[in-house]
C-alpha positions in Angstrom: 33.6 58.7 -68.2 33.0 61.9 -69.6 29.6 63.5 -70.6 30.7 63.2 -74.0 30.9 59.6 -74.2 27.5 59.2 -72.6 26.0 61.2 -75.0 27.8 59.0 -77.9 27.2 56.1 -76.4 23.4 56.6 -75.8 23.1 57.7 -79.7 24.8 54.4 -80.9 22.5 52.4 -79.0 19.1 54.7 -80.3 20.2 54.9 -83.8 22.0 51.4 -84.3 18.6 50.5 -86.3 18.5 53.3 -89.0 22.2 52.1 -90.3 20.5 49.0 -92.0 17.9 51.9 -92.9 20.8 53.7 -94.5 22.2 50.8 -96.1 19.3 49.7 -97.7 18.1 52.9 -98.9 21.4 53.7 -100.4 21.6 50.2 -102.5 17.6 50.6 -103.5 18.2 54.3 -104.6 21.7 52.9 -107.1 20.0 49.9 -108.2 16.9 51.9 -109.8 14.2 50.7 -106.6 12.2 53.0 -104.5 13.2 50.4 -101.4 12.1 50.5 -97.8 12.1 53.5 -95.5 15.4 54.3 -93.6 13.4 54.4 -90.5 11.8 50.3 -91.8 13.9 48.6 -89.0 12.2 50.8 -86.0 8.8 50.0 -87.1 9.4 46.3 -87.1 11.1 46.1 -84.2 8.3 47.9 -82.5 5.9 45.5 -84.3 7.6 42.9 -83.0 7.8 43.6 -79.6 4.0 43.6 -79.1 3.6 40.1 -80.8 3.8 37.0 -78.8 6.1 34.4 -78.3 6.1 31.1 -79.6 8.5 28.1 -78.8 9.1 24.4 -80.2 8.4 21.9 -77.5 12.1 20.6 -78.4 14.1 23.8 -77.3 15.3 24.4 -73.8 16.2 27.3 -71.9 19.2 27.7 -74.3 17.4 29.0 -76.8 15.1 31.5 -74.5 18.8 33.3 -73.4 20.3 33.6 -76.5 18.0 36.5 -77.7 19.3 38.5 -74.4 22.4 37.3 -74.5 22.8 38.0 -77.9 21.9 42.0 -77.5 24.1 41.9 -74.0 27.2 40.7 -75.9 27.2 43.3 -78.4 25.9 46.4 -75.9 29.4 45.4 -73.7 31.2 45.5 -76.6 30.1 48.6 -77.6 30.5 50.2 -73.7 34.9 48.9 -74.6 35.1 51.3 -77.5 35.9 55.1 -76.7 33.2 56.5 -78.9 34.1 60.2 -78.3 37.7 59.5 -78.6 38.8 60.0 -75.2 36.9 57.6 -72.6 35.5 54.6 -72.8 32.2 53.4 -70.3 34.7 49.6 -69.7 38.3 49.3 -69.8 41.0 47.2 -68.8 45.0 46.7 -69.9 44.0 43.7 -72.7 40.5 45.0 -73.0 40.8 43.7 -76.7 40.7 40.2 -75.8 37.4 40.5 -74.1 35.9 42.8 -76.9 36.6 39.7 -79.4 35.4 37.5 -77.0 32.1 39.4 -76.7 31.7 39.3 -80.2 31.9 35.4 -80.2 30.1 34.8 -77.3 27.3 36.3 -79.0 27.5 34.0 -82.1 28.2 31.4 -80.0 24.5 31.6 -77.8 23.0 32.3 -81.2 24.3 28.9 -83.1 23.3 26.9 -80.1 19.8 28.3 -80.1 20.0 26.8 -84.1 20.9 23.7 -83.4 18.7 23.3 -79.8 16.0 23.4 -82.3 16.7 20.3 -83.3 15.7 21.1 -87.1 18.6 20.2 -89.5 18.1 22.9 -91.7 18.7 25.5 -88.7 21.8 23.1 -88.0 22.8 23.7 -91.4 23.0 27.5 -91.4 25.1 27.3 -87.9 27.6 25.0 -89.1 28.1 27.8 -91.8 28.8 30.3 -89.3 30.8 28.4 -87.0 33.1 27.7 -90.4 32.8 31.4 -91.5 33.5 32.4 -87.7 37.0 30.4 -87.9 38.3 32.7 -90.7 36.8 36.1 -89.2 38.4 36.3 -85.8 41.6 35.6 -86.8 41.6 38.4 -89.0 39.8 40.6 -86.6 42.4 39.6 -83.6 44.6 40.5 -86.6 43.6 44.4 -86.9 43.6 45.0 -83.2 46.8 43.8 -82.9 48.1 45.9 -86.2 46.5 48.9 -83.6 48.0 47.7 -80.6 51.6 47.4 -82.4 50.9 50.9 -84.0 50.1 53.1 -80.5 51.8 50.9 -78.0 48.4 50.5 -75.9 46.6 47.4 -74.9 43.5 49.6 -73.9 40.9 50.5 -76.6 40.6 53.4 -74.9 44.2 54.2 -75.7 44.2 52.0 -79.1 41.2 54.7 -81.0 42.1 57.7 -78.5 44.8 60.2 -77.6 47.8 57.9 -79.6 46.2 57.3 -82.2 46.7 60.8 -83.6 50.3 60.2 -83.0 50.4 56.9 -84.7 48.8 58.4 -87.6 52.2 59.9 -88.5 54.0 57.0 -88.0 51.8 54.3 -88.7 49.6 55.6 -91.7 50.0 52.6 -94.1 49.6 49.9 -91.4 46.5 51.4 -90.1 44.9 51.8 -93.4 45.5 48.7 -94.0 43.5 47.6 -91.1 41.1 49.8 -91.3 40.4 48.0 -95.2 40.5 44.5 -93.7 38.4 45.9 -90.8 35.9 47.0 -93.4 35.7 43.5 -95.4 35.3 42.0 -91.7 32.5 44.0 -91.0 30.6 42.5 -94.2 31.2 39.8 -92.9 30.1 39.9 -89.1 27.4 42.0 -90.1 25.6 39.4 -92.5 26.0 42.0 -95.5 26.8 41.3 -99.1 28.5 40.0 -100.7 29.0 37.4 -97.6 25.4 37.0 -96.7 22.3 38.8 -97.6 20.3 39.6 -95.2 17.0 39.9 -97.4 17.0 36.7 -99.2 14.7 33.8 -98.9 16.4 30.9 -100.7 17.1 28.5 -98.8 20.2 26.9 -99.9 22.0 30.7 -99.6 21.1 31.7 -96.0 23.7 31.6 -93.2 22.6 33.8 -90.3 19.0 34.3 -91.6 18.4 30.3 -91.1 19.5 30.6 -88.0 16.8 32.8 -86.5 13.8 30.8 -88.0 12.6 29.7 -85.1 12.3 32.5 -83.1 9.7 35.0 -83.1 8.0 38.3 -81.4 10.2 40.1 -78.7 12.9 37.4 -79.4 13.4 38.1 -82.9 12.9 42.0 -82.5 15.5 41.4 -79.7 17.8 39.3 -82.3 17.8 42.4 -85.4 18.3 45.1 -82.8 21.7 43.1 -81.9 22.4 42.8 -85.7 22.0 46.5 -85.9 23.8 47.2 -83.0 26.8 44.8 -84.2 27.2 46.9 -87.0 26.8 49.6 -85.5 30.0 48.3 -83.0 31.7 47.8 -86.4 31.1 51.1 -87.2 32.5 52.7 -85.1 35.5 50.9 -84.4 36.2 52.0 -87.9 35.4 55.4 -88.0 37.5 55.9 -84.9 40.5 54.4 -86.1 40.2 56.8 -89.6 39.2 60.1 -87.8 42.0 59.6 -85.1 44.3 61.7 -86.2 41.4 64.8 -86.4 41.8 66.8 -83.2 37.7 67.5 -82.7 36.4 69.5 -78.9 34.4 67.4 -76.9 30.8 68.6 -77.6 31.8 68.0 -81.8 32.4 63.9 -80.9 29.1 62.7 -81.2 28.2 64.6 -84.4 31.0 63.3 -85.8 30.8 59.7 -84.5 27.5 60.1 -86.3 28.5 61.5 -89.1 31.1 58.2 -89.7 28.4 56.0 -89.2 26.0 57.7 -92.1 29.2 57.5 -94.2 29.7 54.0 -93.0 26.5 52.9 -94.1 26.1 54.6 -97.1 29.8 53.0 -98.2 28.3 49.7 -97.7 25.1 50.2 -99.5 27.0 51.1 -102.2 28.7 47.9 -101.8 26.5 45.8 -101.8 24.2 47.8 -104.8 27.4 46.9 -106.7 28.5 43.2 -106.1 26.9 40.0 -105.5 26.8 37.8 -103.1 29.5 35.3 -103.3 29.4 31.4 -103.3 30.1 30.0 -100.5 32.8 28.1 -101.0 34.1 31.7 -101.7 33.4 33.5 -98.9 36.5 31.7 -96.6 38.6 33.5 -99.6 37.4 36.5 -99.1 37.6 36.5 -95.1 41.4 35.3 -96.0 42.0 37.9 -98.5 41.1 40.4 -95.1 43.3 38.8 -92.8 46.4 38.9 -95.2 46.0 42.6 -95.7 46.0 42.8 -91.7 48.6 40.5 -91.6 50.8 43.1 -94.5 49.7 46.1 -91.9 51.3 43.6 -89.2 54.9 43.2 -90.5 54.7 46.8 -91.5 55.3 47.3 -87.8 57.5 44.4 -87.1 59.8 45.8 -90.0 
């Protein structure tokens, strides 16, 4: 692994939290509101952390792991993506398959800590995701396959590196393609609008939001920092795939890794300052809507 993606690495995982900051600033500053501070997310998390714990004398042990696993799932998932465009810290031929799987072990922990709860309306917001979660990882299984079809690799290391500048020239409309339906997934995994918002308090709206009722202090500062950090995978894994045709030295990687996220987050506070959040019943639509413009990148390829 090269000092590059160290350096890249260890800057996605220390500014993961000011991308919700970025986010939210950008959709208070369109919609006329002053809004929180870019930097609100740090100082709750570090508010959190020296709280105390409590726990419901119906949960089990389930429901102390998924926290950690939680933040686990989504560092390892982040440690498979070459973030300086080169190396990646974990890799394997079919490394794709267990980035996905990650991803949904992750949500997997966190709907069972819901519904160990024993409290209905927490077993309500997981059966949303579970539903939500059948629609988004098709599509995502989707895009990695557009990018696997496009470079010929079944690394991610080889999928956002080296060939990808080559199957820029080859591949352009498939990959923007995926890169678009990649973008809508992200809304989506990421609990943004117009598929969830993660600021709302009405109860009949929440999907991952009801989920994490229940847990409190270093488990729910854990919890946010692995929402950050999940979009902060998503991220990435775009801005990779759109920058991988731009030939960049070593040392310029992680400016420009950053420099994808900030655009990243400003594109989806803009977003959301500019749409709202759908019904529900529409939100298996939209996740559709993303895997049929993967699946149009797909047979591109096939063609």
């Amino acid at each position: 692994m090269t000092p590059s993606a160290i350096v890249s690495l260890v800057l996605v995982l220390v500014l993961a939290p000011a991308l919700p900051g970025i986010a939210n600033r950008v959709k208070s500053m369109l919609t006329g509101r002053r809004g929180a501070p870019v930097l609100q997310l740090y100082f709750d998390l570090w508010k959190l952390w020296r709280k105390g714990v409590v726990y419901s004398r119906t949960t089990t042990i389930v429901f102390r792991m998924a926290p950690v696993v939680v933040v686990v799932t989504a560092l390892l998932a982040a440690c498979f993506l070459p973030l300086d465009g080169a190396t990646s810290p974990l890799g394997f031929a079919g490394d794709l398959v267990a980035f996905a799987g990650l991803l949904a072990l992750g949500r997997f922990f966190l709907v069972l800590a819901a519904m160990d709860t024993g409290s209905s309306f927490e077993g309500m917001g997981a059966s949303r995701e579970v539903t939500l979660a059948t629609f988004a990882e098709p599509a995502l299984l989707l895009c990695l396959t557009v990018l696997v079809l496009a470079t010929g690799d079944l690394r991610l290391q080889g999928m956002l590196g080296s060939p990808l500048a080559t199957a820029w020239r080859s591949a352009a409309p498939s990959l923007l393609l995926g890169a678009a339906s990649l973008f809508v997934l992200s809304l989506a995994e990421t609990c943004r609008v117009p598929v969830d918002d993660p600021l709302t308090h009405l109860e009949l709206t929440m999907i991952h939001e009801v989920m994490v009722l229940d847990h409190s202090g270093p488990d729910l500062a854990l919890i946010l920092y692995a929402g950050a950090l999940k979009m902060a995978v998503f991220g990435s894994l775009i801005v990779r795939l759109l920058v991988g045709s731009v030939a960049v030295p070593a040392w310029a990687a992680p400016v420009l890794l950053l420099a994808g996220l900030g655009a990243y987050a400003t594109v989806v506070g803009s977003v959301e300052s500019g749409t709202a959040r759908l019904r529900m019943n529409r939100v298996p639509q939209l996740l559709v809507v993303a895997s049929a413009i993967a699946g149009i990148g797909l047979i591109l390829q096939l063609r």
